[in-house]
KEDREN-963525 format. One line per 3 residues: number of its first residue (from 1); their letters; for each residue x, y, z of N, C-alpha, C. Coordinates in nm, 3 decimals, always signed. Example, Ala and Ser with C-alpha at 12.3 -4.5 7.8 and 13.67 -1.06 7.14 Angstrom:
BEGIN
1 = as = +1.319,-0.569,+0.780,+1.230,-0.450,+0.780,+1.320,-0.330,+0.780 | +1.285,-0.225,+0.708,+1.367,-0.106,+0.714,+1.290,+0.003,+0.787
***
This chain:
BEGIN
1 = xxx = +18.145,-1.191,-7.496,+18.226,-1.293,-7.562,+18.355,-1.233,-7.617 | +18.312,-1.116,-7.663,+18.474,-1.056,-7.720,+18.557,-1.028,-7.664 | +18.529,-1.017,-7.465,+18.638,-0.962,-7.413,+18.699,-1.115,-7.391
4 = xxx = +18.663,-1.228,-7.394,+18.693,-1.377,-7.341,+18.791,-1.412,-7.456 | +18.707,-1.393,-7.617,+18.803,-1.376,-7.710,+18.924,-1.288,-7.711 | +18.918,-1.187,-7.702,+19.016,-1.112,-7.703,+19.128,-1.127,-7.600
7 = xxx = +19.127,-1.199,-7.488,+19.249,-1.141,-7.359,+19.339,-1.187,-7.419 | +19.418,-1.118,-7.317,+19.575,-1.146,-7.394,+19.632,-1.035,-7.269 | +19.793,-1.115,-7.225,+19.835,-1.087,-7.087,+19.888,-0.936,-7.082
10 = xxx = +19.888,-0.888,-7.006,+19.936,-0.726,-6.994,+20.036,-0.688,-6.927 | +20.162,-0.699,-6.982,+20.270,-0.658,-6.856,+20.366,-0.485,-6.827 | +20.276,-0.463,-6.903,+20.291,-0.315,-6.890,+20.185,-0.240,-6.836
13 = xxx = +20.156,-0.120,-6.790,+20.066,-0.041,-6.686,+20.093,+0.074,-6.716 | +19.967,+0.154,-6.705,+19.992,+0.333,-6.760,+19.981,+0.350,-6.589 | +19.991,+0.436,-6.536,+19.985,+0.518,-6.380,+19.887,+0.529,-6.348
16 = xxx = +19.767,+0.505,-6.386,+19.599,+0.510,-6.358,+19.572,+0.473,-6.252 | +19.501,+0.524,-6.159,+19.439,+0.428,-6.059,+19.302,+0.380,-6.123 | +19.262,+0.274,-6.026,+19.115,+0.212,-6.073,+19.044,+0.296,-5.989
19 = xxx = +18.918,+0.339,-5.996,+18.827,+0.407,-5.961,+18.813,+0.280,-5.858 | +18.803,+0.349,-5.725,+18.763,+0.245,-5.615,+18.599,+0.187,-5.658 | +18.496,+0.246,-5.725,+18.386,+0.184,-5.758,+18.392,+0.098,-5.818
22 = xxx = +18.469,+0.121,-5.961,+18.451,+0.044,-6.035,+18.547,-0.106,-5.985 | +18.643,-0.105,-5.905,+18.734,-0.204,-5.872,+18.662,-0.305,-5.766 | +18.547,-0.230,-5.687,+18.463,-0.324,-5.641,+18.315,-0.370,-5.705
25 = xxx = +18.317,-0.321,-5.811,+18.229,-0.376,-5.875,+18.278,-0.513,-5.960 | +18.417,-0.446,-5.976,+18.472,-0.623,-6.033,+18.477,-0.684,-5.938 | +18.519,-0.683,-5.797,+18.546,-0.810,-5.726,+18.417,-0.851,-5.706
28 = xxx = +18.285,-0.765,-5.721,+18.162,-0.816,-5.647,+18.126,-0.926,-5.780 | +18.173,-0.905,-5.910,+18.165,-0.987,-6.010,+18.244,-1.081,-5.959 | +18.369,-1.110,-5.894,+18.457,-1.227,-5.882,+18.340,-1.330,-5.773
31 = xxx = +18.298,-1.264,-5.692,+18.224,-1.301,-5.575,+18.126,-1.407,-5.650 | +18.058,-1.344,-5.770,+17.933,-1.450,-5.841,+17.984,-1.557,-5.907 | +18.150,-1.585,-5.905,+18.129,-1.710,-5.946,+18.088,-1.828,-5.871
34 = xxx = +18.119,-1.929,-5.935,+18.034,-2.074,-5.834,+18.140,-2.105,-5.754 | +18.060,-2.145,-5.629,+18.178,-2.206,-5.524,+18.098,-2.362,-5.452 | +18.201,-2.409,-5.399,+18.123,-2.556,-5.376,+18.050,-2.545,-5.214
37 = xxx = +17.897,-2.612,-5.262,+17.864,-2.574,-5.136,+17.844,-2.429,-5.074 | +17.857,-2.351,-5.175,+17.776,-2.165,-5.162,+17.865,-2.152,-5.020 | +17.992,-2.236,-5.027,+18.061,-2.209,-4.870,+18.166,-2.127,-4.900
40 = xxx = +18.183,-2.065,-5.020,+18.290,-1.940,-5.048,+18.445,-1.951,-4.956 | +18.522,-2.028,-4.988,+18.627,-2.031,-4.922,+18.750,-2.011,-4.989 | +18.737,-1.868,-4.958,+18.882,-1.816,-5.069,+18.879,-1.664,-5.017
43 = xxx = +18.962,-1.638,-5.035,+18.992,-1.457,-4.961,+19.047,-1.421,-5.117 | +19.044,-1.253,-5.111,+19.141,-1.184,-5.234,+19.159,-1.098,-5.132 | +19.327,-1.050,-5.123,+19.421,-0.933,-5.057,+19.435,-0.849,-5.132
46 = xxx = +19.370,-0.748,-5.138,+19.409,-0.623,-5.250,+19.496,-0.579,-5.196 | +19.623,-0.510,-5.271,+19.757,-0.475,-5.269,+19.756,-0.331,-5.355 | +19.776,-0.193,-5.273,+19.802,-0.092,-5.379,+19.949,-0.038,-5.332
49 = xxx = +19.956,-0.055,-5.163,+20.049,+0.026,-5.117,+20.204,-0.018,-5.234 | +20.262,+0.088,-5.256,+20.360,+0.076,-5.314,+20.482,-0.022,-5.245 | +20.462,+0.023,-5.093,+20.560,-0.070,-4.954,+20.515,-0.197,-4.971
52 = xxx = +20.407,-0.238,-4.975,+20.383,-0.384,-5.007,+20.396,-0.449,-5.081 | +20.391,-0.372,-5.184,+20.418,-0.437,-5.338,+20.545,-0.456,-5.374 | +20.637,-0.354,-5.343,+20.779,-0.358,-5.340,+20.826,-0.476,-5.204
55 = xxx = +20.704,-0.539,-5.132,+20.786,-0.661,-5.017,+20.750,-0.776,-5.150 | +20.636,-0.761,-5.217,+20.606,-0.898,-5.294,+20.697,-0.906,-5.431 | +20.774,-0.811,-5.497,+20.860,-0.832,-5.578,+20.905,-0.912,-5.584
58 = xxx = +21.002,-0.979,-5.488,+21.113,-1.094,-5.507,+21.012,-1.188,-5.474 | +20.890,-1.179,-5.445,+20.800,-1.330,-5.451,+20.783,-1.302,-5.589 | +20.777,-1.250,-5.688,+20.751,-1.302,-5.805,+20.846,-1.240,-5.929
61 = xxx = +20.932,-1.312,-5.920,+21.068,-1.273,-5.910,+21.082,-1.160,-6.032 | +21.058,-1.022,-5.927,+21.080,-0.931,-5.960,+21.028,-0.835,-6.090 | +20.923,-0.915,-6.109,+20.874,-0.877,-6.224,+20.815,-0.724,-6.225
64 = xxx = +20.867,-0.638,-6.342,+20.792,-0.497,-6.322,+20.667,-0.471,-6.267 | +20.643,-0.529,-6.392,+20.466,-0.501,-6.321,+20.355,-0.522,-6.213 | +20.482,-0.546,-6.130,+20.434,-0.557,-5.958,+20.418,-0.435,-5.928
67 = xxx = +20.488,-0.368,-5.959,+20.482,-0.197,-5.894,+20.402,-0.144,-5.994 | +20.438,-0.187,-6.152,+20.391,-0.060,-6.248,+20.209,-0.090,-6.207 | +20.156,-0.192,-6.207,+19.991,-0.206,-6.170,+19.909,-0.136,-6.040
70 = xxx = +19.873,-0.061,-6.073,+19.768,-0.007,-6.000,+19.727,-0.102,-5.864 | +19.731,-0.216,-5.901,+19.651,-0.306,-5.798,+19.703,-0.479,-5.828 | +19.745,-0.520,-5.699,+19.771,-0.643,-5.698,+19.695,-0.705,-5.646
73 = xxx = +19.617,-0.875,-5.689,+19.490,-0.905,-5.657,+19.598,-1.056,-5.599 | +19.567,-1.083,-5.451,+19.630,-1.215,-5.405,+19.529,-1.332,-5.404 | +19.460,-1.387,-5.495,+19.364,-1.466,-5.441,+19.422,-1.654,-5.389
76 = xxx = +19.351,-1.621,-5.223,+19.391,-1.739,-5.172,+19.314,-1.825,-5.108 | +19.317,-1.961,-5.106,+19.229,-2.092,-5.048,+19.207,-2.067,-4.917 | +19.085,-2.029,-4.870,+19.081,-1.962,-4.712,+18.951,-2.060,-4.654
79 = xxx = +19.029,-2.147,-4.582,+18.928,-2.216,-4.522,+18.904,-2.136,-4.317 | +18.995,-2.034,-4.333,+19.028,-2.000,-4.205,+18.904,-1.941,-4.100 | +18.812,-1.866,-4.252,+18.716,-1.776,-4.174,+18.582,-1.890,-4.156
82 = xxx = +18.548,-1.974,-4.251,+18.492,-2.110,-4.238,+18.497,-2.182,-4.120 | +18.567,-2.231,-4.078,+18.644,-2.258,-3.991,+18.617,-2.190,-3.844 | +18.597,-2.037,-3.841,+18.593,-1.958,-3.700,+18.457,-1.972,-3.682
85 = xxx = +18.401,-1.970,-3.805,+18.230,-1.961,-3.848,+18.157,-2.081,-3.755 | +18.208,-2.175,-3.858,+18.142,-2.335,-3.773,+18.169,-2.310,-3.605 | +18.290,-2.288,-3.540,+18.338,-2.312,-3.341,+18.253,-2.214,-3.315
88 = xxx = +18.221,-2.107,-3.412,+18.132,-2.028,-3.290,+17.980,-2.083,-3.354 | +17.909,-2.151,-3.410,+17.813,-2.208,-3.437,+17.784,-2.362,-3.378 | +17.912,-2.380,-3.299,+17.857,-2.513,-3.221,+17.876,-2.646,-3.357
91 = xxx = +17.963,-2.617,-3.448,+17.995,-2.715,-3.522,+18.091,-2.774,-3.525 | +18.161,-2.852,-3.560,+18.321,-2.878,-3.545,+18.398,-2.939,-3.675 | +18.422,-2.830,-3.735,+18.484,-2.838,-3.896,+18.606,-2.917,-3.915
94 = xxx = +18.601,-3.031,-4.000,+18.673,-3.141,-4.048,+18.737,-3.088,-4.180 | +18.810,-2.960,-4.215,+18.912,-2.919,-4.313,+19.021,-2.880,-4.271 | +19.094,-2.986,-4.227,+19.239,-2.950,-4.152,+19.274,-3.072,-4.296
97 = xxx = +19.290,-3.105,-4.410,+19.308,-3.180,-4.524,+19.339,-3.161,-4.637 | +19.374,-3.205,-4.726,+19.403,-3.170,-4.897,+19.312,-3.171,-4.944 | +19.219,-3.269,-4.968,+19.090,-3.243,-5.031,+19.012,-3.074,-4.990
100 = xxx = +19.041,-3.029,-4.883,+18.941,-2.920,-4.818,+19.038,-2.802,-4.929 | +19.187,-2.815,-4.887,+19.248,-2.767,-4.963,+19.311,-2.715,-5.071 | +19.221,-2.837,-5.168,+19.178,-2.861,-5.312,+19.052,-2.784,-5.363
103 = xxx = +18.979,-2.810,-5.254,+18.844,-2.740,-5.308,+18.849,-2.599,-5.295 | +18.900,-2.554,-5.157,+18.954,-2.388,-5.167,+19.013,-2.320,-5.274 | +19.099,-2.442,-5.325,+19.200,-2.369,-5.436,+19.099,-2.340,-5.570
106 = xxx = +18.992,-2.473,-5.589,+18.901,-2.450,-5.697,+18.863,-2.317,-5.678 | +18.783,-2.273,-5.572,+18.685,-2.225,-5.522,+18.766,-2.011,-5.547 | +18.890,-2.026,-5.515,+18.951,-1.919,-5.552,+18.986,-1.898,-5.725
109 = xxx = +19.038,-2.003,-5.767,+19.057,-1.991,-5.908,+18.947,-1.964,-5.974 | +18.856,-2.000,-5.964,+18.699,-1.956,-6.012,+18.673,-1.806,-5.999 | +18.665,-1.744,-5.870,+18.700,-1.619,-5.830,+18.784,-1.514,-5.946
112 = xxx = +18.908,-1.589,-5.907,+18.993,-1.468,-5.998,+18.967,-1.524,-6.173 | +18.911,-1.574,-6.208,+18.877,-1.570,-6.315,+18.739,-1.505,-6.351 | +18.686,-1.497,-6.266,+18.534,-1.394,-6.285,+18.648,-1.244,-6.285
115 = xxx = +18.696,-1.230,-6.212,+18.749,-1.080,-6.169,+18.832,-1.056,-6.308 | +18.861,-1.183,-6.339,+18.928,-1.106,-6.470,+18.880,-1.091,-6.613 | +18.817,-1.134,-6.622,+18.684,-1.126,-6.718,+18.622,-0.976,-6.709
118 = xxx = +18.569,-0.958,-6.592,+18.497,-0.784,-6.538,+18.598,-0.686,-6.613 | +18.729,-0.735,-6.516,+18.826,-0.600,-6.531,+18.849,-0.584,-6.716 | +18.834,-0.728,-6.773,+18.900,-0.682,-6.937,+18.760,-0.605,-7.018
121 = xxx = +18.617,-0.657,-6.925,+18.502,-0.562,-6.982,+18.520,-0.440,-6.953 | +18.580,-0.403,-6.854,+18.587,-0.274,-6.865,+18.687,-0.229,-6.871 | +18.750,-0.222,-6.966,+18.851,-0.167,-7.033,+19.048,-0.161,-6.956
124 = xxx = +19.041,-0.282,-6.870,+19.153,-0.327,-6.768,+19.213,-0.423,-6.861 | +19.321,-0.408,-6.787,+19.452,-0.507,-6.845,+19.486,-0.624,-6.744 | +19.516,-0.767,-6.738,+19.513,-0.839,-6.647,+19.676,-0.956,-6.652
127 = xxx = +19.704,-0.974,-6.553,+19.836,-1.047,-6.585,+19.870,-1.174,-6.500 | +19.800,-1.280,-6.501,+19.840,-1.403,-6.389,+19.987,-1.401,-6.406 | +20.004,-1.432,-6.226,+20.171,-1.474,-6.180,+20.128,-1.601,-6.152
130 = xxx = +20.210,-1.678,-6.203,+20.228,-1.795,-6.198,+20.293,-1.882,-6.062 | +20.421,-1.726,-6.021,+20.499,-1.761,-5.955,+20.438,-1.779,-5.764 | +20.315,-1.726,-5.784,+20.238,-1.779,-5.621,+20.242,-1.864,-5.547
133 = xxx = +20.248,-1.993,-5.606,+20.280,-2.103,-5.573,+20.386,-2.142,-5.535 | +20.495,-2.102,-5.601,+20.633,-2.120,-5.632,+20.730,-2.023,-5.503 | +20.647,-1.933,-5.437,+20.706,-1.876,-5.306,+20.572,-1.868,-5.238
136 = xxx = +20.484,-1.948,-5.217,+20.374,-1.891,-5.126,+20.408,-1.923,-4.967 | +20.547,-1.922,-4.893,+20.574,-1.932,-4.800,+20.629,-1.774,-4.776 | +20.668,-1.714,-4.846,+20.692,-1.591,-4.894,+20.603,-1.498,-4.850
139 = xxx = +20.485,-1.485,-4.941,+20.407,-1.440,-4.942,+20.340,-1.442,-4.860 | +20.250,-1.565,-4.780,+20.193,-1.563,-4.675,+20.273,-1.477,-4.569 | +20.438,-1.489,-4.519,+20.486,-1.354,-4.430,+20.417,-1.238,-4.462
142 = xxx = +20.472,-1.194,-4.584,+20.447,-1.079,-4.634,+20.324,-1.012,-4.625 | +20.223,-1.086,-4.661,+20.109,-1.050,-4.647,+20.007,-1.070,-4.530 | +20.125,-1.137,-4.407,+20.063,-1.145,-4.260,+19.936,-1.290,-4.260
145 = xxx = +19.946,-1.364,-4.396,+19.846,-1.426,-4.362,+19.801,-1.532,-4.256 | +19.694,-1.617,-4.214,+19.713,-1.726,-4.123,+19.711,-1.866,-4.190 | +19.712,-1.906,-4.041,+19.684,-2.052,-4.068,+19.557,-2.123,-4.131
148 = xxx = +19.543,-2.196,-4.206,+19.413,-2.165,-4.247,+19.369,-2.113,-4.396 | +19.497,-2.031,-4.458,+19.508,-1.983,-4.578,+19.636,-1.979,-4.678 | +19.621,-2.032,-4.812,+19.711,-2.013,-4.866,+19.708,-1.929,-5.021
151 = xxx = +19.791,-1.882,-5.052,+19.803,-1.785,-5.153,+19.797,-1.898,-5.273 | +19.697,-1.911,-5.403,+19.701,-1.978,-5.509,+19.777,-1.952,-5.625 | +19.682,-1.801,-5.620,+19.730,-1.752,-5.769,+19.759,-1.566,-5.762
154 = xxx = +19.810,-1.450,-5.846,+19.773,-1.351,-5.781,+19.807,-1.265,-5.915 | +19.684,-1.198,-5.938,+19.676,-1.074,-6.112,+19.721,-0.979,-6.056 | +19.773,-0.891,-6.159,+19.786,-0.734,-6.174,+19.663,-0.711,-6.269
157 = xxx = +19.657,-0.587,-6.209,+19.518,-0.534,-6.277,+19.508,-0.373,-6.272 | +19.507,-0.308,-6.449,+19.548,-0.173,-6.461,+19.538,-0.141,-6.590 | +19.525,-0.047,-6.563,+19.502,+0.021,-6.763,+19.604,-0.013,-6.840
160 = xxx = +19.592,-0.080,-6.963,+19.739,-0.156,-7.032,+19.852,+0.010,-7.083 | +19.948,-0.030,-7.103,+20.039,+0.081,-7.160,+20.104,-0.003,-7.285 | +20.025,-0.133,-7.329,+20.054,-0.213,-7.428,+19.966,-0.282,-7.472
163 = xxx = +19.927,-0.351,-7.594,+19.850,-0.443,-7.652,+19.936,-0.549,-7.774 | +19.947,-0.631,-7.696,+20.062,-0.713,-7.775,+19.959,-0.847,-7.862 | +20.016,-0.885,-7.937,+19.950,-0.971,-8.014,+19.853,-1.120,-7.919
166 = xxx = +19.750,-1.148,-7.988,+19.704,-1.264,-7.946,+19.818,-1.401,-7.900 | +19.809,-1.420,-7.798,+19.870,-1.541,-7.839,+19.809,-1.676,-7.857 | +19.900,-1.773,-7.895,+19.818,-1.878,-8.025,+19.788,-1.992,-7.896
169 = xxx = +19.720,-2.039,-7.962,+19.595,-2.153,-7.884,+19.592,-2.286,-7.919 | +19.590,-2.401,-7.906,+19.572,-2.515,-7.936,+19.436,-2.498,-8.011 | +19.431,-2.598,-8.168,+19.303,-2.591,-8.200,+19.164,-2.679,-8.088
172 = xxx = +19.071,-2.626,-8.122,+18.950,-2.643,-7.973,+18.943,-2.820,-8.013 | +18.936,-2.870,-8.092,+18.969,-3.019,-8.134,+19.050,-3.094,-8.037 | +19.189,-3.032,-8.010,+19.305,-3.077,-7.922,+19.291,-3.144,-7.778
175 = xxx = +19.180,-3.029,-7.720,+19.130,-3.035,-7.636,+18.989,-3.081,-7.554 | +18.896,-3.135,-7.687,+18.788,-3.136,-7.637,+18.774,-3.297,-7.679 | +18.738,-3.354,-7.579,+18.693,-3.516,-7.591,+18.530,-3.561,-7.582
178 = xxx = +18.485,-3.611,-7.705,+18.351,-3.629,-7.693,+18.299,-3.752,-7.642 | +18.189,-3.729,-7.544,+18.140,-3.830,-7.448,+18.267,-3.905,-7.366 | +18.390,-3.968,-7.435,+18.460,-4.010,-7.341,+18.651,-3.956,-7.381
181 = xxx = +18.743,-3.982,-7.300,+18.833,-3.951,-7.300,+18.870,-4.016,-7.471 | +19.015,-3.936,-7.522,+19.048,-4.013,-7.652,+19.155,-4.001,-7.638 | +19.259,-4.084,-7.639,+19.407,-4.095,-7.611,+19.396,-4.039,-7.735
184 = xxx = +19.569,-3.983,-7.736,+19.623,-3.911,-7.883,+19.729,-4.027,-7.929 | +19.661,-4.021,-8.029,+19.795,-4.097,-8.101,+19.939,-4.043,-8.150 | +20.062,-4.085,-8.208,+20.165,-4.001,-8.232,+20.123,-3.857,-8.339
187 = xxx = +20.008,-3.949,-8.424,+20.043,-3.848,-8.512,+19.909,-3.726,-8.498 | +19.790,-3.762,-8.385,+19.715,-3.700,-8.341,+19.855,-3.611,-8.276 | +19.965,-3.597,-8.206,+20.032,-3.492,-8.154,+20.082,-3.418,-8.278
190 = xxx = +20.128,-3.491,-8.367,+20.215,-3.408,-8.459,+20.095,-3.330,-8.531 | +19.992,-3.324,-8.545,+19.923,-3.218,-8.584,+19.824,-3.118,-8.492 | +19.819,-3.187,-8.407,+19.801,-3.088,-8.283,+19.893,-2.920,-8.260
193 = xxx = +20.039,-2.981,-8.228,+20.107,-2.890,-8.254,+20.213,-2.839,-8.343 | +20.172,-2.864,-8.452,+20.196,-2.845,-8.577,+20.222,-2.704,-8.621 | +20.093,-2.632,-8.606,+20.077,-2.482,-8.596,+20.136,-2.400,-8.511
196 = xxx = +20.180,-2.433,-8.368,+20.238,-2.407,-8.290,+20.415,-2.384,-8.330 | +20.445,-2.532,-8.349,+20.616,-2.549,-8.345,+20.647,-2.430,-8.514 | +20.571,-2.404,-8.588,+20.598,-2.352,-8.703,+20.611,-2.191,-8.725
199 = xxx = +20.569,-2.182,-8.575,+20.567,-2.032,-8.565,+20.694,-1.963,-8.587 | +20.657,-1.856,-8.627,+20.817,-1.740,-8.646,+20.875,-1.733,-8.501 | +20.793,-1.721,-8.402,+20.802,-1.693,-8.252,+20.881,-1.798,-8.190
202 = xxx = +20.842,-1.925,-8.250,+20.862,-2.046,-8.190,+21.022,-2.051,-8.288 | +21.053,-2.020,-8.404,+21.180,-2.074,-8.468,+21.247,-1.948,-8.422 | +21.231,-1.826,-8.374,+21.337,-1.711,-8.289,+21.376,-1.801,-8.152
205 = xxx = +21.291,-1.914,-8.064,+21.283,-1.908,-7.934,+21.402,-2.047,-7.933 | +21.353,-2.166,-8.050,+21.472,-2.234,-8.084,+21.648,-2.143,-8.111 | +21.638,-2.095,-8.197,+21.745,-2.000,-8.212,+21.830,-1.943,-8.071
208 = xxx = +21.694,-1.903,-8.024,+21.808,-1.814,-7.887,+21.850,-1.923,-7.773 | +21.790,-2.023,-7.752,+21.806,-2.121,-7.703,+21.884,-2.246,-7.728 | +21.908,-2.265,-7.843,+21.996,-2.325,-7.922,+21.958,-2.480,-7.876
211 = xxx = +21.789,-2.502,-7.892,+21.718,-2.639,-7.857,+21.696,-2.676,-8.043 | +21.630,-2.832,-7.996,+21.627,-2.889,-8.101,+21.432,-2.864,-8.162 | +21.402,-2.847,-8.084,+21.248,-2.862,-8.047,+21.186,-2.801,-7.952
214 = xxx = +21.048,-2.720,-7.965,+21.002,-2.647,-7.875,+20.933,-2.670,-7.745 | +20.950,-2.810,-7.703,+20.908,-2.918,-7.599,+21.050,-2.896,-7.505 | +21.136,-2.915,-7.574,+21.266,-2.939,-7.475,+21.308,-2.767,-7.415
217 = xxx = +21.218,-2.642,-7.478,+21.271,-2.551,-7.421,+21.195,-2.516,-7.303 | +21.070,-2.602,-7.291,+20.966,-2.626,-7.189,+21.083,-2.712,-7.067 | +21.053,-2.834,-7.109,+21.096,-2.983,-7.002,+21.279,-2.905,-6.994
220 = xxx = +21.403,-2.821,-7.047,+21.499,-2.774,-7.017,+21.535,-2.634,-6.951 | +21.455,-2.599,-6.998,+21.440,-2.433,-6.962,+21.329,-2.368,-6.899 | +21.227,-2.400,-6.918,+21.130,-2.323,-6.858,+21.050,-2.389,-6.729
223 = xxx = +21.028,-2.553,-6.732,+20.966,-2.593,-6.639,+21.054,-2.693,-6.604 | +21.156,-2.734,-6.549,+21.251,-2.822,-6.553,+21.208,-2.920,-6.390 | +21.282,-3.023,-6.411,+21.230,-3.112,-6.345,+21.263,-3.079,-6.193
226 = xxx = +21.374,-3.035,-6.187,+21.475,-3.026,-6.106,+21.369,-2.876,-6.027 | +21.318,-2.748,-6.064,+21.253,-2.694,-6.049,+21.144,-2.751,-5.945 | +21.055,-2.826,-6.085,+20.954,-2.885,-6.048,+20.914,-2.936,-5.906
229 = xxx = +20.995,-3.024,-5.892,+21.027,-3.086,-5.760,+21.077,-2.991,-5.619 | +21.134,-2.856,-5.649,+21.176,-2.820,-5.554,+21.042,-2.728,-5.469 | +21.004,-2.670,-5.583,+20.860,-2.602,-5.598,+20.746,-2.700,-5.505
232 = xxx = +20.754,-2.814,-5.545,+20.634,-2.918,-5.471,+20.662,-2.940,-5.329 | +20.787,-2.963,-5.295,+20.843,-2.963,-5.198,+20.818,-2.834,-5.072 | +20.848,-2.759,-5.159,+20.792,-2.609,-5.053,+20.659,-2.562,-5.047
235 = xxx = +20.572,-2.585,-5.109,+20.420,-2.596,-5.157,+20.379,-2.712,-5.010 | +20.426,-2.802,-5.024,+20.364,-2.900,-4.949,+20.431,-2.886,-4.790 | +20.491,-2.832,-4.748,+20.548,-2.785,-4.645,+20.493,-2.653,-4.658
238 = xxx = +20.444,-2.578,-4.672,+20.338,-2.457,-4.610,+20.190,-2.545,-4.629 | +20.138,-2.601,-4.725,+20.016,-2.740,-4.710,+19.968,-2.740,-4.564 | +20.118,-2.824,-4.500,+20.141,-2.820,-4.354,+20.154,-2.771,-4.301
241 = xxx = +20.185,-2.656,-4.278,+20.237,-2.545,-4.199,+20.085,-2.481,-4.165 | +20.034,-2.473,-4.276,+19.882,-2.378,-4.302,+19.739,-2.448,-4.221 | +19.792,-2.613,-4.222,+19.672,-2.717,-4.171,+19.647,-2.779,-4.253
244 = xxx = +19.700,-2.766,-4.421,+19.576,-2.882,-4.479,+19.655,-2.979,-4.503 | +19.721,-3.075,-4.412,+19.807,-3.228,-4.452,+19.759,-3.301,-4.356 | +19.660,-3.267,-4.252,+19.538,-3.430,-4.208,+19.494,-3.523,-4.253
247 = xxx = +19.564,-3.607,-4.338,+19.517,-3.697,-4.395,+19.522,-3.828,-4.355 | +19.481,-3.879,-4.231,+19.487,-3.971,-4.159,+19.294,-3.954,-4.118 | +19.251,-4.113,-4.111,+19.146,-4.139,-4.122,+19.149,-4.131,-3.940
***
């Protein structure tokens, strides 16, 4: 429980390698999480070569700790090997779709969240890129992948060369709805994030930004619409590219 309590993102890396044992003993932990249908459809690309890692840089735009990590973990929605499984079994597999595509993506995110759990028990540092999604047309070159697979999400994983403060959480209230959904009311928001907008962190981030409110440095600056949309757009054109946009009955 303390390592679940405790994480907190790591973007710094000492030069360590992971002991090849112990690095498959975490993925064999990623392996036990639940998948739908015990049909495991998700790949992880381990990444050490320095040449590779230095091709995935500008997929995630450029962030150090692509190189400084020991190990880059690509975990992606792989209905591909599924798929070869069933034609040579005399079956004929109906996941050329979004839904199939959906469930892969569950089915991996589950994955790299076991793996990252392991790695912070044993004494690893862990860092989701966000930005996977956001070039996974990219990436799939890069990483030679097929048709059949797409890149979700993808950690660094490495002995920290930092331990930076917790960061803050919505109270568990915010989030948890009993027996049925509970709309928030206005002022259910204003104390929701109450604790949040009051932060020292949060009145430096107004400041440097020169916003009115810590929502608009989200919806102006950080996740912008204009983004948003361009991102979905290229997401859903590798969708297709990959096989899963069959959505015709």
């Amino acid at each position: 429980m303390n390592a679940i309590l405790n994480h907190r993102s790591i973007r710094k890396f000492k030069s360590d390698p992971i002991d090849e044992g112990l690095l498959n003993d975490i993925l064999n932990a990623g392996t036990r999480a639940s998948t739908t249908g015990n049909m495991q459809v998700y790949s992880i690309i381990v990444t050490k070569s320095p040449e590779v890692k230095q091709q995935l840089m500008p997929c995630h735009f450029n962030q150090d700790m692509v190189m400084q990590a020991p190990v880059v973990l690509t975990f992606c929605a792989d209905f591909n090997r599924f798929n070869k499984w069933c034609l040579q079994r005399n079956a004929i597999p109906g996941y050329d779709n979004f839904l199939s595509f959906f469930t892969a993506a569950i089915d991996a995110l589950l994955v790299a969240q076991n793996v990252c759990i392991a790695a912070e028990m044993n004494g690893l540092g862990i860092c989701y890129l966000g930005t996977t999604t956001y070039t996974a047309a990219k990436i799939i070159e890069v990483l030679k992948i097929p048709k059949g697979v797409v890149p979700v999400t993808t950690v660094v994983v490495g002995y920290p060369d930092e331990w930076p403060d917790l960061t803050d959480r919505l109270p568990l209230a915010s989030v948890i709805h009993q027996e049925i959904y509970q709309d928030y009311s206005s002022g259910d928001i204003d104390q929701i994030y109450a604790a949040k907008e009051a932060l020292l962190s949060t009145q430096k981030l107004l400041e440097e930004n020169k916003k009115e409110t810590l929502a608009q440095i989200f919806t102006d600056n950080r996740y912008t619409k204009k983004d948003n949309l361009a991102f979905s757009v290229g997401l859903l054109k590798v969708l297709a590219e990959q096989g899963f946009m069959n959505n015709e009955e």
